[in-house]
N, C-alpha and C positions, 0 to 999 in steps of 0.2 A: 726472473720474470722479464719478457720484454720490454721496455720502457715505452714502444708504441703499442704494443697493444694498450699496454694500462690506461695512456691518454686516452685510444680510443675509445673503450667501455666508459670511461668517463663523460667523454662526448655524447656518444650513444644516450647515454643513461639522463644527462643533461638533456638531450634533446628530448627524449620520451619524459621527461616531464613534465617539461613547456610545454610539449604539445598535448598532454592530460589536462597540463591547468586553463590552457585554453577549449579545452572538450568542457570540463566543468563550467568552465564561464558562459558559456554560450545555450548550454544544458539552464543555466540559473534566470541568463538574461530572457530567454527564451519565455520558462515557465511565468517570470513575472509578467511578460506584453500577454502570453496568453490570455494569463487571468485577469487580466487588467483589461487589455482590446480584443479578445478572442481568435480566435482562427483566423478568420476573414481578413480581418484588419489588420494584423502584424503579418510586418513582411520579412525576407531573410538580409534586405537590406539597416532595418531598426535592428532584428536580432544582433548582425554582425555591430552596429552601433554601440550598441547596448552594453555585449561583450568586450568591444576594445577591439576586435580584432578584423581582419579583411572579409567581406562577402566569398572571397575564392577560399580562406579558412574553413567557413559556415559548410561550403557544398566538399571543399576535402574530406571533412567529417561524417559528414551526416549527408549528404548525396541533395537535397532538396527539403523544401518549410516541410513538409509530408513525414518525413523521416526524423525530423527535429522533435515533432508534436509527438509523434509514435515514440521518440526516446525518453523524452518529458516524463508521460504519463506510464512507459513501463520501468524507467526509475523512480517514481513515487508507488507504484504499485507493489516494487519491491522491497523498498524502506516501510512500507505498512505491513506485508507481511512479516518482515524482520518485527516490527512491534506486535504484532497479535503470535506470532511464535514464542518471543520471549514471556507476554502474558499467559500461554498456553503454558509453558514451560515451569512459570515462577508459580503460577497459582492452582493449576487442576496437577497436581501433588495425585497421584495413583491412593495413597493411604491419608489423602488428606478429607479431614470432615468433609461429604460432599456438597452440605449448603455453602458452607463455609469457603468451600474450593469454589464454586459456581458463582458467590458473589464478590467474593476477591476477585475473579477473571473479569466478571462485570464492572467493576468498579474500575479495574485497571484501564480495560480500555475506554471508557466513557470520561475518565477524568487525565488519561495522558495520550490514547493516541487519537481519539476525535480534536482535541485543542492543536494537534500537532499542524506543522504546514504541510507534510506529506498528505495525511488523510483529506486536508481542504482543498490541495491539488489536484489530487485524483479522485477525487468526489466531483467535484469543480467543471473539470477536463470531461469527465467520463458519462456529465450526467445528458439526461434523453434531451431535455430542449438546447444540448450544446450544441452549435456549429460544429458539423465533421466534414474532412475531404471529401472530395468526390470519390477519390479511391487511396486506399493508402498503399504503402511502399511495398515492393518485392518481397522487401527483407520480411515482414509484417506477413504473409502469405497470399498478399491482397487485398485483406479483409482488416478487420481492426486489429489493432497489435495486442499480441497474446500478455494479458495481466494475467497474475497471482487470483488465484479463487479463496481469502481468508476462511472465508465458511467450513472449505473444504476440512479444514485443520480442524477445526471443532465437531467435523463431522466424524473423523477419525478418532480425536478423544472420543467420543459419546461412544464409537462401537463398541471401544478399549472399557468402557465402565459396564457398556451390557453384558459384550463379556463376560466380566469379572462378578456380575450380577448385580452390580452400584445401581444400577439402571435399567427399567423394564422398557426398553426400546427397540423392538423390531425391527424397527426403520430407524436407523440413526440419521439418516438425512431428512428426514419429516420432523426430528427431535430436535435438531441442530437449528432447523426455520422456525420452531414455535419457540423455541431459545430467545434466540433473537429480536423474534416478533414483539415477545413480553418484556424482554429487559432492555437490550441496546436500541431499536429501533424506536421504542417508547421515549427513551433516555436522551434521543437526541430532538425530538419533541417540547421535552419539558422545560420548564425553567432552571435555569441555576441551583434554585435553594432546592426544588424538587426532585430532582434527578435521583438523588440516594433513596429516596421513597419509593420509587417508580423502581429501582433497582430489587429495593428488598421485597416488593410486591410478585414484581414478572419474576422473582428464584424461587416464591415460596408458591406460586403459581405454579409455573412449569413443573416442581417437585411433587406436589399433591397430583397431579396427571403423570408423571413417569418415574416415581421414587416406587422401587420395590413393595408391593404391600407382605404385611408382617405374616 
């Protein structure tokens, strides 16, 4: 083997790291002025601050604040879907009891990925009275930057059980919003102690409106 090449992949490989760990840093410092001073107020000068690193670091990256916020909020987007996947995954089990499947998924996400920081970032970021650009990045299409639709995922279980006849749902996407409406959107309403209540109510709800009748 060359003995220059091997240094240089060395180099190479060193260098794309630093410059990953400084992408992360910048991505973290960024997310915290957000939530903290909003859009408006943080500027890519605090960001670069914040990070450790140069303001001409900030814009080598990520091109302008615009670009930063759009990276922010479509990497929390995807760290959440990552969490409503693997509860999609670990709990609505194809042969598994289906209340049982339905509130295990409920539970999961109401007690690990609502507490999480991803889901208060992009809830946070995303919601209607938040400060948005006047327009966002290229990359973005223009418009707001394309997030994860979680729903979608439960829209697709739900076909997958009509299907199979688990479920009398015509509409899985009508099925997948009264889901939610009764159990998570409730759940994040209630109190602490209340929540599991609120849970076991909106499963045995939605069940009695779309559980097979005998």
């Amino acid at each position: 083997m060359d003995a220059g090449a091997g240094h240089n992949d060395r180099v190479t490989g060193s260098t794309r790291g630093r410059s990953a760990a400084k992408r992360a840093a910048i991505l973290e410092a960024a997310r915290q002025l957000f939530l903290a001073d909003g859009y408006d107020r943080t500027s890519v000068d605090a960001i670069a601050a914040k990070a450790d690193v140069s303001k001409r670091t900030v814009y080598d990256h990520f091109g302008d604040k615009e670009a930063v916020y759009a990276a922010v909020i479509g990497a929390a987007g995807r760290a959440l879907l990552g969490s409503i996947e693997a509860a999609l995954t670990g709990e609505l089990e194809p042969a598994r009891d289906l209340r049982e499947a339905l509130l295990g998924f409920a539970r999961r996400i109401a007690t690990r990925t609502f507490p999480s920081s991803e889901y208060a970032t992009f809830r946070a970021l995303t919601a209607a009275d938040n400060p948005r650009p006047a327009h966002w990045p290229a990359a973005a299409g223009g418009a707001a930057p394309t997030v994860p639709e979680p729903e979608q995922l439960l829209v697709e279980r739900f076909a997958e059980y009509a299907r199979a006849g688990r479920l009398e749902a015509p509409n899985p996407h009508r099925a997948a919003e009264h889901f939610i409406a009764l159990t998570l959107r409730l759940a994040l309403e209630a109190r602490p102690a209340d929540v599991d209540a609120v849970l076991v109510d909106g499963v045995d709800a939605f069940l009695r409106a779309y559980a097979p009748r005998p």
